[in-house]
LOVORO-86636 format. One record per residue (C-alpha): residue in one letter; x, y, z. Coordinates in pm, whole numbers, plus 50000, padded with zeros to 5 digits. Layout:
<sites>
aXYZ ...
</sites>
This chain:
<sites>
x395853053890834 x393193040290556 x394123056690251 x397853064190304 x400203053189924 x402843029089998 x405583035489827 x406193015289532 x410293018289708 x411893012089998 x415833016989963 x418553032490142 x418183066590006 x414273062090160 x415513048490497 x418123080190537 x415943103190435 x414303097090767 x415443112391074 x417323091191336 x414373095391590 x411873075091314 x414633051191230 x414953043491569 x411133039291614 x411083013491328 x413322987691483 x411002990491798 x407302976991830 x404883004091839 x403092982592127 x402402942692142 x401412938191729 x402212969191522 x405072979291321 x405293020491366 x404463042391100 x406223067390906 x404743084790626 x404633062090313 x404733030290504 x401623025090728 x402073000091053 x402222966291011 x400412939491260 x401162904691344 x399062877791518 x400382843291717 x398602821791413 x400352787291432 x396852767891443 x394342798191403 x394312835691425 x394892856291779 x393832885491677 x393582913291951 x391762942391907 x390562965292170 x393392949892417 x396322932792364 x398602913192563 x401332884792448 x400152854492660 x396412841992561 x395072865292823 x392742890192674 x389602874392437 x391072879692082 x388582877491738 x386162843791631 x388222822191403 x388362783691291 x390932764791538 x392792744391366 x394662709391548 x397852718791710 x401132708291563 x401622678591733 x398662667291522 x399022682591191 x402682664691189 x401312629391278 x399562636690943 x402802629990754 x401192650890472 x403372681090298 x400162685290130 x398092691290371 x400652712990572 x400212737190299 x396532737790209 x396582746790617 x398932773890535 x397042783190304 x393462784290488 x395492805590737 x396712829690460 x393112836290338 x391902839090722 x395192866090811 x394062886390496 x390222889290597 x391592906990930 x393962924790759 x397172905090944 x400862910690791 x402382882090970 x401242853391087 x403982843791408 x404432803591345 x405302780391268 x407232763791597 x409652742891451 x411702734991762 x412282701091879 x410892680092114 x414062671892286 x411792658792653 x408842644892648 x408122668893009 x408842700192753 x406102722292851 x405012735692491 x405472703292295 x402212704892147 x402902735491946 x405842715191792 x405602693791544 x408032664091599 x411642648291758 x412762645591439 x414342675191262 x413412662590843 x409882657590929 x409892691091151 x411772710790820 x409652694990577 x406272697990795 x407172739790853 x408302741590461 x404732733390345 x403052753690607 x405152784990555 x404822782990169 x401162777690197 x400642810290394 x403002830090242 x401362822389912 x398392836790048 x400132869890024 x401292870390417 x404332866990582 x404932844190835 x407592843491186 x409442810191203 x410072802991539 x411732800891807 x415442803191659 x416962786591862 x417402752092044 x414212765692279 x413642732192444 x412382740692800 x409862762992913 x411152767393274 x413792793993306 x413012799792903 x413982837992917 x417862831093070 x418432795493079 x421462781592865 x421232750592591 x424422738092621 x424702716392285 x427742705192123 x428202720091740 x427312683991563 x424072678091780 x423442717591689 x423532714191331 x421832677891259 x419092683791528 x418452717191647 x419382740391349 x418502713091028 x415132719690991 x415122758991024 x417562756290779 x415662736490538 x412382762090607 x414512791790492 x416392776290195 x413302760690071 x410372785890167 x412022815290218 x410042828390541 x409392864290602 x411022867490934 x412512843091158 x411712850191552 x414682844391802 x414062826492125 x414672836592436 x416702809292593 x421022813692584 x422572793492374 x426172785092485 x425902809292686 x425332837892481 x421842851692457 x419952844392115 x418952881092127 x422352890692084 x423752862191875 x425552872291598 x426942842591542 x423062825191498 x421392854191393 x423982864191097 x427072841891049 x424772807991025 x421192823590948 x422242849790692 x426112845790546 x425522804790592 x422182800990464 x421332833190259 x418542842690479 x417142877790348 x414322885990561 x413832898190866 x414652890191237 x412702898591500 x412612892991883 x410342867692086 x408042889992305 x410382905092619 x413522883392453 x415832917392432 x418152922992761 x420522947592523 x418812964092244 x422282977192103 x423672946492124 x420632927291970 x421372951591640 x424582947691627 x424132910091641 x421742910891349 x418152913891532 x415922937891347 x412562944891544 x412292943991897 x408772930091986 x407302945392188 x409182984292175 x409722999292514 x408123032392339 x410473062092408 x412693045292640 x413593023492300 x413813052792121 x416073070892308 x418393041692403 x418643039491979 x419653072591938 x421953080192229 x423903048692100 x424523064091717 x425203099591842 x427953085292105 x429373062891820 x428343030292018 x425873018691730 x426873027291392 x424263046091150 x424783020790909 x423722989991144 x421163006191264 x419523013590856 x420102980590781 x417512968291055 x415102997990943 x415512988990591 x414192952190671 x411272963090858 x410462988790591 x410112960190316 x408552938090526 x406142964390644 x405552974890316 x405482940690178 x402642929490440 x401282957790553 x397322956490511 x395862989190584 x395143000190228 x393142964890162 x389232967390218 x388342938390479 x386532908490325 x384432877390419 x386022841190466 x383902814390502 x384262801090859 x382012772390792 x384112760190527 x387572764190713 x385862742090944 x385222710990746 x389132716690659 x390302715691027 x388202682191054 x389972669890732 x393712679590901 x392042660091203 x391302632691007 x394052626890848 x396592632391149 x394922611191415 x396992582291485 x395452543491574 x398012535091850 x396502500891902 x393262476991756 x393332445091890 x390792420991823 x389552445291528 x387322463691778 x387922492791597 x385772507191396 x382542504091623 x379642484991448 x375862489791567 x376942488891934 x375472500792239 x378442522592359 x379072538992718 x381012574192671 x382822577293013 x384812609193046 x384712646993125 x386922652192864 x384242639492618 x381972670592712 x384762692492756 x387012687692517 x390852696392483 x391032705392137 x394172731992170 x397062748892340 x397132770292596 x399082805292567 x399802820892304 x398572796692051 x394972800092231 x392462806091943 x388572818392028 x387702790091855 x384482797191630 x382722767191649 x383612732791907 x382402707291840 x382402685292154 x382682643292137 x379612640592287 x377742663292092 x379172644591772 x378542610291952 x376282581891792 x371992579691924 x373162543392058 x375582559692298 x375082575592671 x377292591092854 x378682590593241 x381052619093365 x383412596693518 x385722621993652 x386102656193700 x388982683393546 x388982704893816 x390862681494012 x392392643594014 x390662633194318 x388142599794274 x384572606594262 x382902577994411 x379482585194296 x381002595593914 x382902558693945 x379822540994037 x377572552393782 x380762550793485 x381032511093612 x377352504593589 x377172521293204 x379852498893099 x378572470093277 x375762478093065 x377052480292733 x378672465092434 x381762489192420 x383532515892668 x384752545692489 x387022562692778 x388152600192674 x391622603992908 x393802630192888 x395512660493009 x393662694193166 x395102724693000 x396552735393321 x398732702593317 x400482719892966 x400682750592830 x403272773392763 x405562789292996 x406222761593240 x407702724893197 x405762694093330 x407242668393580 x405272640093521 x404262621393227 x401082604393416 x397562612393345 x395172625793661 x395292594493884 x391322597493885 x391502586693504 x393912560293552 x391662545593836 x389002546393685 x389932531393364 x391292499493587 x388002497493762 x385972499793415 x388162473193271 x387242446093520 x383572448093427 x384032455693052 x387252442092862 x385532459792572 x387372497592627 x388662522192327 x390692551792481 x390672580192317 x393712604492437 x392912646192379 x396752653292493 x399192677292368 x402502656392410 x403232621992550 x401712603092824 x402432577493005 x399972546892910 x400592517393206 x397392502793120 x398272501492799 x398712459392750 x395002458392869 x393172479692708 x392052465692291 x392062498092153 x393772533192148 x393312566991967 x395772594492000 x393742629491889 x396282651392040 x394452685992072 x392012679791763 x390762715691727 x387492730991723 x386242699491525 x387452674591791 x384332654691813 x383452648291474 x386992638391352 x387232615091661 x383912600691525 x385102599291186 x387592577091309 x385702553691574 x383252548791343 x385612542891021 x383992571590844 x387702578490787 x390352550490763 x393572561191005 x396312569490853 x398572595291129 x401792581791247 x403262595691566 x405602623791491 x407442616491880 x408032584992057 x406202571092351 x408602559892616 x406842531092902 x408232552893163 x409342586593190 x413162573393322 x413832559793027 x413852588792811 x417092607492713 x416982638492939 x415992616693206 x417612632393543 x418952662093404 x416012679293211 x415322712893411 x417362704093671 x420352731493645 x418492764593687 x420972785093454 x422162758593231 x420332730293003 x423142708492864 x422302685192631 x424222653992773 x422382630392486 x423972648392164 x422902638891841 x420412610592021 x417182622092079 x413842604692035 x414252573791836 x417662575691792 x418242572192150 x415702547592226 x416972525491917 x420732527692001 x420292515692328 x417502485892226 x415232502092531 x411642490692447 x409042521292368 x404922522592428 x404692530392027 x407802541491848 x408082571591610 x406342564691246 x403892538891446 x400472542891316 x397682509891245 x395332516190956 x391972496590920 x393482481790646 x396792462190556 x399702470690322 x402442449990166 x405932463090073 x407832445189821 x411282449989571 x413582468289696 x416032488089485 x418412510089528 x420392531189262 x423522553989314 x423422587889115 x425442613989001 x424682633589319 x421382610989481 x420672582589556 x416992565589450 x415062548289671 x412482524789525 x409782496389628 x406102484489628 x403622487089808 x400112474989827 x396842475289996 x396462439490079 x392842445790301 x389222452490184 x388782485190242 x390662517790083 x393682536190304 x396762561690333 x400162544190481 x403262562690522 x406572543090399 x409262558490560 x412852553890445 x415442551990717 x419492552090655 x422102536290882 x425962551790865 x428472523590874 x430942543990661 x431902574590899 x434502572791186 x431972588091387 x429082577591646 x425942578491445 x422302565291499 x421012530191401 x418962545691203 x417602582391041 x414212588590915 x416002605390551 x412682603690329 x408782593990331 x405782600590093 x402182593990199 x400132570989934 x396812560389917 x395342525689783 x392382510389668 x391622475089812 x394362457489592 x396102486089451 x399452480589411 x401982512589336 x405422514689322 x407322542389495 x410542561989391 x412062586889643 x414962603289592 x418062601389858 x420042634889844 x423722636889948 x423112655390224 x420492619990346 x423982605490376 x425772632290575 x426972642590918 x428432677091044 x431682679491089 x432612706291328 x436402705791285 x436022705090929 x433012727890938 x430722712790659 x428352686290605 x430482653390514 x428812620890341 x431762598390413 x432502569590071 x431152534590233 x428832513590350 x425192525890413 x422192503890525 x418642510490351 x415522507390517 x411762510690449 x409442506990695 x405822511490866 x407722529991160 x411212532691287 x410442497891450 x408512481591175 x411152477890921 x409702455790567 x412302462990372 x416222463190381 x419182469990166 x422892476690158 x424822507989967 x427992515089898 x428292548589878 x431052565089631 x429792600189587 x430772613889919 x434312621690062 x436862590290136 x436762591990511 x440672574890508 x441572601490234 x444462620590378 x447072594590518 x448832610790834 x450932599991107 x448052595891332 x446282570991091 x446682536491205 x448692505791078 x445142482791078 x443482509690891 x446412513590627 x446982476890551 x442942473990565 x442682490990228 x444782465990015 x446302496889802 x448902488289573 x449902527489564 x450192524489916 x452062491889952 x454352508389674 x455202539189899 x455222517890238 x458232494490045 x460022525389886 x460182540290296 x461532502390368 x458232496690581 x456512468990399 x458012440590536 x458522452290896 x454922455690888 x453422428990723 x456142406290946 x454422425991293 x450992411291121 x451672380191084 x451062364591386 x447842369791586 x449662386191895 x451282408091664 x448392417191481 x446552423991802 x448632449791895 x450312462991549 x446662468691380 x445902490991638 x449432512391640 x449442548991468 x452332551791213 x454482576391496 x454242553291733 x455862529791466 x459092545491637 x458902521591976 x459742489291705 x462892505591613 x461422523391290 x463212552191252 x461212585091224 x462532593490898 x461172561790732 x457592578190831 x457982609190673 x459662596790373 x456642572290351 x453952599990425 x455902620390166 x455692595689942 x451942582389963 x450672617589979 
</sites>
């Protein structure tokens, strides 16, 4: 198809100008990553991209199977988020662009945005966090990067995909309110802000209709709700109904069934099932994205590999996260230094699936490791049986030497996509072995190569530990970089670590109802839970020790016209240079609602000289201070009180201050006869005192008050029920006619 003109148009004339059989064709994948052709418009392909390219040529498949092309593997989500960095996010975005364009890729299919709802969520570490404003503003940098590039991207998987078990029929149950603030919030910042390409639907259910065939997801919120104007296509196998899926507002069924797709398409228009018109609107969309992306006219070019590379190890850098450094052990001086672990050699430094990169150049730990260190297998991957001889030697190299540097973590076969986990423990032969190497060494840094959370019980007796999450190709040296305090730390855990698996929200009920996922916890997942019920974590979200110190300082806070502004100091109080992450968190005392202790609502990422001091201004928007309100159906900041708080994590509070908010809605606004005598006299209103005397109420009410029986029970009587004193109903109308 080299040397085909795309058309400098693609309208409707264009799209009916083509017969129904090549309509049809369009809204179907030509196999697993093309577009089809018609003449004008060449196919378009696609890759799974979300930390490096998957590019399959001779063979292709939708599940990490076949050996795709070399490229640089970038860390995993779960990493790149810990980073805290909307920089960074896009100059990865963009590294992706340049590497999609070099293999002539239209669409790059990530980010995954969804949330991690259960720690024992199978695909967590292609995710980037619990919390739905670091998720949004983590996939609005990425997305912009690589669509700057000149490539499109797939924002997935729309939505509420939170279980990999079951994932192709399974329900998520979720009530409207948790929807909106958790679930949908940051795929709605993505597409407001960035403006993705194409959005990819899941294939979970979600209230029991299939996403596939949502029209209220796919078009009332997504497009008439948000403005979305590009286009939607299916996950891999997601469509049961492809006439449905059109009518719903799905536009490209990935992959196409070939003719059977094709026929299905057209039988539907000629018997008056689909209508012509629904079905050009889809082809339209694919047209302009095809023609927007397509790449077959562009001559390939060279990247340079080598260079992406030292990039990945800066994301590493940047995202790894110090969990724990007591004593200072951390960073390693001139120290002889036992490496125990297989996971040192062998390295998990990505996902499995279909984020699976053929990563161009790993770097392992123990290639990376210092001359002063040796190394002792430990344990083996295959399996989590104890090794006695492996234990034997791994006791008598740390008997031997100044520090233990224990690699722990989980085999790829423990996660990976398409299947949930059921335990949050690491292979017993790692946690054994650990205990044994701690009774002849108290000396031990663990480094964790993990995709999601793990269970830590030795946690209180070990001095040091590094999260790398799965570090890509560049594993070793970043985890270097950081042992060695080449880099200063600076990640902060995107996800909480719960002590033990029970006490996390979904405890019981995660993957337990075969059809159905309901999401008992609502609005409280992650931190929110954990901090509304005071149940102690391993490390809470934001958490995140730097070899260096930082002091915050002078609050403020200032009401706008339609913001609030945030601002403090902060300064590097230790001797050596280093990032922190203040994160501002708001508390909802105003709304008549259940809300969290506490929301993450902003955070920057600064760095400081030995002594620097800066001050930081962040900007609150209204929408910081808001709730959804599914009766009302909008987003509702509610007039009142408002607590402020800055902080090293969500448990690490320096800072905190008190608003009273006045540019949202008066939660007691409209006066009814359900609203409540405490409530009414609560407001000391002369307007209403006015209308309660003109209605002959006043006294009878103030008179109830008066005495602390009577206010016990009067406070908390609605105005109707006003009736059961002897108030006669027509002195509560008259007085609701009167105050309203």
């Amino acid at each position: 198809m080299r040397g085909w003109v795309i058309l400098t148009t693609i309208d409707l004339n264009f799209v009916e100008q083509l017969s129904l059989e090549e309509r049809a064709a369009l809204v179907s994948g030509k196999d697993f990553w093309f577009t089809a052709p018609v003449d004008g418009v060449p196919a378009m392909m696609m890759t799974d991209g979300p930390s490096g390219l998957r590019k399959q040529v001779d063979t292709g498949d939708a599940l990490g199977i076949n050996k795709s092309v070399d490229a640089v593997c970038f860390p995993a989500s779960a990493l790149t988020a810990s980073s805290f960095n909307d920089d960074l996010l896009y100059q990865l975005g963009e590294h992706l662009g340049v590497a999609a364009n070099a293999e002539n890729i239209g669409v790059l299919l990530g980010p995954g945005v969804n949330i991690k709802r259960s720690p024992l969520a199978g695909r967590n570490f292609e995710y980037f966090s619990e919390d739905s404003l670091l998720a949004g503003r983590m996939g609005t940098a990425y997305v912009k990067g690589v669509q700057s590039k000149g490539v499109g991207v797939s924002v997935k998987h729309f939505a509420a995909n939170n279980r990999e078990d079951q994932r192709f029929t399974s329900s998520s149950n979720i009530s409207e309110r948790a929807l909106r603030e958790i679930y949908l919030a940051q795929f709605e910042r993505i597409v407001k802000q960035a403006h993705p390409a194409t959005i990819m639907c899941s294939y979970n259910r979600l209230n029991g209709t299939l996403n596939s065939q949502n029209q209220r997801l796919l078009t009332d919120i997504l497009r008439n709700e948000w403005g979305f104007q590009g286009l939607v296509m299916s996950d891999w196998g997601a469509v049961a109904d492809h006439i449905a899926a059109i009518k719903a507002g799905l536009d490209l069924e990935m992959p196409g069934k070939g003719q059977v797709s094709t026929d299905e398409i057209v039988a539907a228009v000629k018997s008056g099932d689909l209508q012509e018109s629904t079905l050009n609107r889809s082809v339209l969309r694919v047209l302009k994205m095809a023609k927007r992306f397509a790449a077959e006219n562009q001559p390939a070019v060279r990247y340079d590999k080598e260079e992406q590379h030292d990039f990945a190890r800066k994301v590493a850098d940047d995202g790894i996260v110090l969990l724990k450094n007591d004593q200072d052990l951390l960073p390693l001086k001139d120290q002889k230094l036992a490496i125990v672990g297989e996971l040192a050699a062998k390295p998990r430094f990505e996902g499995g699936g279909s984020s699976h990169v053929n990563a161009h150049h790993v770097v392992s730990p123990l290639a990376a490791a210092p001359d002063q260190a040796s190394y002792y297998q430990g344990y083996t991957l295959s399996d989590d049986q104890v090794d006695d001889n492996l234990t034997q030697e791994a006791i008598a190299g740390a008997q031997n030497s100044d520090v233990v540097v224990f690699f722990a973590g989980f085999p790829e076969e423990m996660e990976t996509e398409g299947f949930d986990k059921t335990s949050l423990a690491l292979p017993k032969n790692q946690n054994q072995l650990l205990e044994e190497l701690l009774k002849v060494n108290s000396h031990v840094v663990v480094v964790l190569q993990n995709g999601s959370v793990a269970e830590l019980p030795w946690a209180d007796q070990v001095p040091a530990i590094v999260e790398t999450y799965l570090a890509g190709e560049p594993v070793g040296e970043a985890t270097w970089d950081i042992l060695l305090g080449r880099v200063n730390p600076s990640g902060k855990l995107a996800e909480s670590f719960p002590i033990r698996l029970e006490d996390n929200p979904t405890y019981g009920t995660f993957g337990k109802n075969h059809d159905e996922e309901n999401y008992y916890e609502g609005i409280f997942v992650g931190y929110r839970y954990y901090d509304l019920h005071a149940i102690p974590v391993r490390f809470p979200f934001g958490h995140g020790l730097s070899y260096t110190t930082f002091a915050y300082r002078d609050l403020a806070i200032k009401e706008g016209a339609d913001s609030v502004t945030v601002s403090f100091k902060i300064k590097n109080t230790g001797k050596r240079a280093g990032k922190e992450v203040p994160q501002v968190y708001v508390g909802n005392h105003a709304s008549r609602v259940e809300t969290p202790v506490r929301e993450l609502r902003q955070f920057t990422k600064v760095e400081l000289a030995p002594g620097e001091e800066e001050t930081i201004t962040l900007d609150l928007p209204r929408r910081a201070f808001s709730w959804y309100n599914a009766k009302a159906k909008r987003w509702e900041a509610d007039n009142g009180e408002y607590v402020i708080e800055v902080g090293s994590s969500s448990r690490d509070i320096r800072l905190t201050g008190t608003l009273q908010l006045t540019i949202g809605y008066d939660p007691n606004q409209t006066i009814t006869a359900e609203t409540y005598v405490g409530e009414l006299m609560a407001r000391q209103d002369p307007a209403i005192e006015a209308a309660l005397k003109k209605a002959g109420l006043l006294e009878i009410i103030k008179q109830a008050l008066a005495s602390p029986e009577g206010k016990a029970i009067f406070a908390n009587i609605p105005l109707r029920s006003l009736t059961m004193t002897g108030v006669k109903h027509q002195q509560i109308e008259d007085f609701l006619q009167h105050v309203n």
